[in-house]
N, C-alpha and C positions, 0 to 999 in steps of 0.2 A: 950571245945573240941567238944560239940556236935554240936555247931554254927559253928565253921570251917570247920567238916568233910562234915556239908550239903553246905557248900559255895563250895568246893572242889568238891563233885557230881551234884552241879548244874552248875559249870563249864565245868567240862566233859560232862555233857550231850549238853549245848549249843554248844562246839564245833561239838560233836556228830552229831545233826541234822544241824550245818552249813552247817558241812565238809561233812557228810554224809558219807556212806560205802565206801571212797577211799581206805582203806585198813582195815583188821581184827580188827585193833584197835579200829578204827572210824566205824567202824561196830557195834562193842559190846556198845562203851558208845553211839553209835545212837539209840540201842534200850534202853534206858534208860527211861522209860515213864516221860512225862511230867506232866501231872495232878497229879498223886500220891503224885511224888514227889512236884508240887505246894501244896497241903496240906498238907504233912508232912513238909514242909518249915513255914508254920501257925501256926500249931501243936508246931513244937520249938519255935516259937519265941513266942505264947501264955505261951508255960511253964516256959519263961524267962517274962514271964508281959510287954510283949513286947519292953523288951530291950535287946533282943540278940544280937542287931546291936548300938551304941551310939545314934542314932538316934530312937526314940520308933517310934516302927511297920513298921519301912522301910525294915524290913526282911521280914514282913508278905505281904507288897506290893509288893516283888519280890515273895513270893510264891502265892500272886492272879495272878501276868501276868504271871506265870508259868503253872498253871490251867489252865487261858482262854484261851493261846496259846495250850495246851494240847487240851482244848473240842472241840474250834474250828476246829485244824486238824483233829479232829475227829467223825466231823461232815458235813455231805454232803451236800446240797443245792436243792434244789427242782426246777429245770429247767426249764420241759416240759411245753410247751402250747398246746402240740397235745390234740384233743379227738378225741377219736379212739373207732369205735363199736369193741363190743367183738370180734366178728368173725372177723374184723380184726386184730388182735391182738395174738402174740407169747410169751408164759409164758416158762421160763427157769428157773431151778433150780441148784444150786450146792452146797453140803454138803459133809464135809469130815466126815462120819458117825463112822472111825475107828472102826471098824470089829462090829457094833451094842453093841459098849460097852462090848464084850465080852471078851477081854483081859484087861487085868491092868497088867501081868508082860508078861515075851516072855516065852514062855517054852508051854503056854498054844496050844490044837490042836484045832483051829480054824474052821477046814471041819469038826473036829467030837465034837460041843462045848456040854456040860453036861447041858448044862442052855441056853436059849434065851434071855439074858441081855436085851436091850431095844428094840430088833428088834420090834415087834407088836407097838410099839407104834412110834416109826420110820415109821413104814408099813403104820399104819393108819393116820400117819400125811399126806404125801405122798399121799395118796386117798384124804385126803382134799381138799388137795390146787389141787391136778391132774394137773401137769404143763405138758405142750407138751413133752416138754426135759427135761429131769431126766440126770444130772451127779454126780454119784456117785465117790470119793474118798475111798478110804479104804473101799470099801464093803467086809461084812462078806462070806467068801467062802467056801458058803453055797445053794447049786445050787436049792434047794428047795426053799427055802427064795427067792432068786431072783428072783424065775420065779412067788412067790407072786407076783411080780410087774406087769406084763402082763395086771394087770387091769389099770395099766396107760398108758402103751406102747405094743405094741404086738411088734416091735422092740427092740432087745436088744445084747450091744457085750459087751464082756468085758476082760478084760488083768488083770493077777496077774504077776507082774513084783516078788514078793516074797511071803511068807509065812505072810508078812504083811502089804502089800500093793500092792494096783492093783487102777484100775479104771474102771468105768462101765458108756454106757447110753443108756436111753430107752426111745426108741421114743414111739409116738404114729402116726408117720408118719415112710416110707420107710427110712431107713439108710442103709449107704454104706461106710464101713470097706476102706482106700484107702491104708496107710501107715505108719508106725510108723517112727520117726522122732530123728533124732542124735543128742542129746543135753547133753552136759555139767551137773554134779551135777543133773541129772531127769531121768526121762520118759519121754513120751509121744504119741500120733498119732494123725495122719487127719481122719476126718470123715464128711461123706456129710450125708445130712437129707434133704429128697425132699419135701418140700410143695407146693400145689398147683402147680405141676410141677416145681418149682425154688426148686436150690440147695440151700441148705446152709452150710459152711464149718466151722467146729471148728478144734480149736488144743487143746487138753486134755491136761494137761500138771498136774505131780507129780514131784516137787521138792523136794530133799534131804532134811533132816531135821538138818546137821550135821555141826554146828554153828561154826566149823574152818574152815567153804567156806562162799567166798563172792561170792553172788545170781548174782553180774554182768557178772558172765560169762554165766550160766545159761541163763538171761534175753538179754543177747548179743545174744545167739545163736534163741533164738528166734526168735529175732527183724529181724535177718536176714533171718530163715525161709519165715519169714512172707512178706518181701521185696523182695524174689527170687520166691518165689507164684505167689505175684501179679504182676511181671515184666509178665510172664507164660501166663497171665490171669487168674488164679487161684486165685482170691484175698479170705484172709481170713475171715469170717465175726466176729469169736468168737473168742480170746482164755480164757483159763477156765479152774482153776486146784486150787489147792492147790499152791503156788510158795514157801512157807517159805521164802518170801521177804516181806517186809513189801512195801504200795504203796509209801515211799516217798526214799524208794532205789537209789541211781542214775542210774542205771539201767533198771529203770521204765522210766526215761523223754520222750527219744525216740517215746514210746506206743503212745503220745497222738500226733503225726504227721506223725508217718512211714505210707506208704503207703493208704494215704489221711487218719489216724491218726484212733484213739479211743477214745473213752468214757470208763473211768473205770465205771461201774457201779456202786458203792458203793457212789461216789461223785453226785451221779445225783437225790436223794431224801435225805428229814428231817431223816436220822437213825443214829446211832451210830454206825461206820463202821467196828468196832473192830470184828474180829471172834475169835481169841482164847486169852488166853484160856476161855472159854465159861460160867464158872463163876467169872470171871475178866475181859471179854476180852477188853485189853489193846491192843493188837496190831492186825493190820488189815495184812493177810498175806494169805487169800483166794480171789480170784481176778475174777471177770466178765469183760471180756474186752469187749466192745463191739462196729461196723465200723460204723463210724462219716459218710460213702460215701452212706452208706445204712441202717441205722436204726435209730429209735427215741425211746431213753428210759420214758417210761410214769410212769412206777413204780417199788419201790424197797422195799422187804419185807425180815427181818430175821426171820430164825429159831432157835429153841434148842431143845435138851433135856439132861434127867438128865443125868450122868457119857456118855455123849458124850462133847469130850474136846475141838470141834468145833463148832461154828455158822452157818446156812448155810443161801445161797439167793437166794433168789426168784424174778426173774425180770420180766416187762411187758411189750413189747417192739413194736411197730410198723414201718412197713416197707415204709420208706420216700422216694428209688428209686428204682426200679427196673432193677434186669440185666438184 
């Protein structure tokens, strides 16, 4: 029984990641992780002395190309051939901080928290790395705390869509608030960042977390954002958020050619792209998009910390044309 029930969820999952999220169904067993399940697939059929299957350890060679195909997807590729001096060069970060650790159930009051969970050490990772553009997810709303941040950025806006989520970023360059954006199952807004006199434009974007939605509608409304921008001339350079889409969504494909196309970031260095949850993270579902017509990503770096349920990244990216 134990052989048939993992033959049965390694069935569902292949279809899963064929078929992909066409509908709730193919949504759920799509995230069904593959490496896990590749060695717990190993794991049975060693406890069977490798005869789970009539054939000894052909159960455990479908759960090694279950694995490899798991790490591979899960694994980025290191591109760049650019070298690029520092000072040319644009560090961006984004981390879904979830209120600095401060809540673990809802009830709790977050503007007036009794304890500073992880913030300081959040705070101080952040002066570390000191990235140009700081996008925060779920920052703590906590207007003191945040204006700690000032030593990275003296620009700063931010939006709490609720009592438990919002979005925040801080430049250390001029930014400019332009408009919040109509999207499906989210949040979101445009924001320009001026360097060196060039604009630069993101889309912030906070996806629902609430797994009876499929993320393509969501990523649909984007895509079109993003293709009625740049008909404008308004092309986007970033989008950037938290999606609760995982990147092999089919609602993702579009990203990598609408409007002369993107670079996920995640895919463009040697790291483990997985951000949550962040002592497992199995699925990759915080996203640096970033425009294939204007930029070269040269490096990709995560973060942690403890009881934060997120990974965050840290990108290094160089500017290949000029508007």
């Amino acid at each position: 029984m134990l052989t048939i029930i993992t033959l049965i969820i390694i069935f569902l999952a292949l279809i899963g990641h064929i078929l992909r999220d066409q509908t709730i169904v193919l949504a759920f067993i799509m995230y069904i992780p593959l490496l896990p399940l590749g060695l717990w697939t190993i794991v049975v059929d060693l406890y069977h002395k490798g005869f789970a299957l009539p054939k000894r350890f052909s159960l455990s060679f479908i759960g090694l190309v279950l694995a490899i195909w798991g790490t591979i997807s899960m694994i980025g590729i290191n591109t760049s051939q650019v070298q690029a001096a520092a000072n040319q060069t644009i560090s961006l970060l984004h981390w879904n901080i979830k209120w600095a650790g401060l809540a673990k159930i809802y009830g709790q009051d977050l503007k007036n928290p009794k304890t500073v969970g992880e913030w300081p050490s959040i705070r101080d990772q952040l002066y570390q790395h000191n990235p140009d553009i700081t996008i925060l997810t779920d920052p703590p709303q906590v207007q003191a705390w945040l204006t700690q941040l000032k030593g990275i950025g003296n620009n700063m806006f931010t939006f709490f869509d609720t009592a438990y989520t919002g979005l925040a970023i801080i430049s250390s360059w001029p930014l400019k608030f332009e408009h919040f954006i109509n999207i499906r199952d989210g949040v979101g807004f445009s924001v320009l960042v001026t360097v060196n006199n060039k604009d630069l434009r993101l889309l912030l974007i906070d996806g629902n977390s609430n797994p009876r939605q499929l993320r393509k509608f969501l990523l649909k409304d984007i895509q079109q954002i993003v293709i009625d921008k740049d008909k404008k001339g308004q092309a986007v350079d970033f989008i950037i958020g938290d999606f609760n889409a995982v990147s092999r969504s089919i609602g993702f494909d579009p990203y990598y050619s609408m409007a002369g196309g993107y670079y996920l970031a995640s895919k463009m260095a040697m790291i483990w792209r997985g951000t949550w949850p962040a002592f497992l993270p199995i699925f990759d579902i915080d996203h640096i998009w970033v425009s294939k017509k204007r930029f070269q990503i040269l490096d990709v770096k995560t973060l942690a910390q403890k009881n934060i349920d997120h990974r965050g990244q840290l990108i290094s990216i160089y500017e290949n044309n000029s508007r």
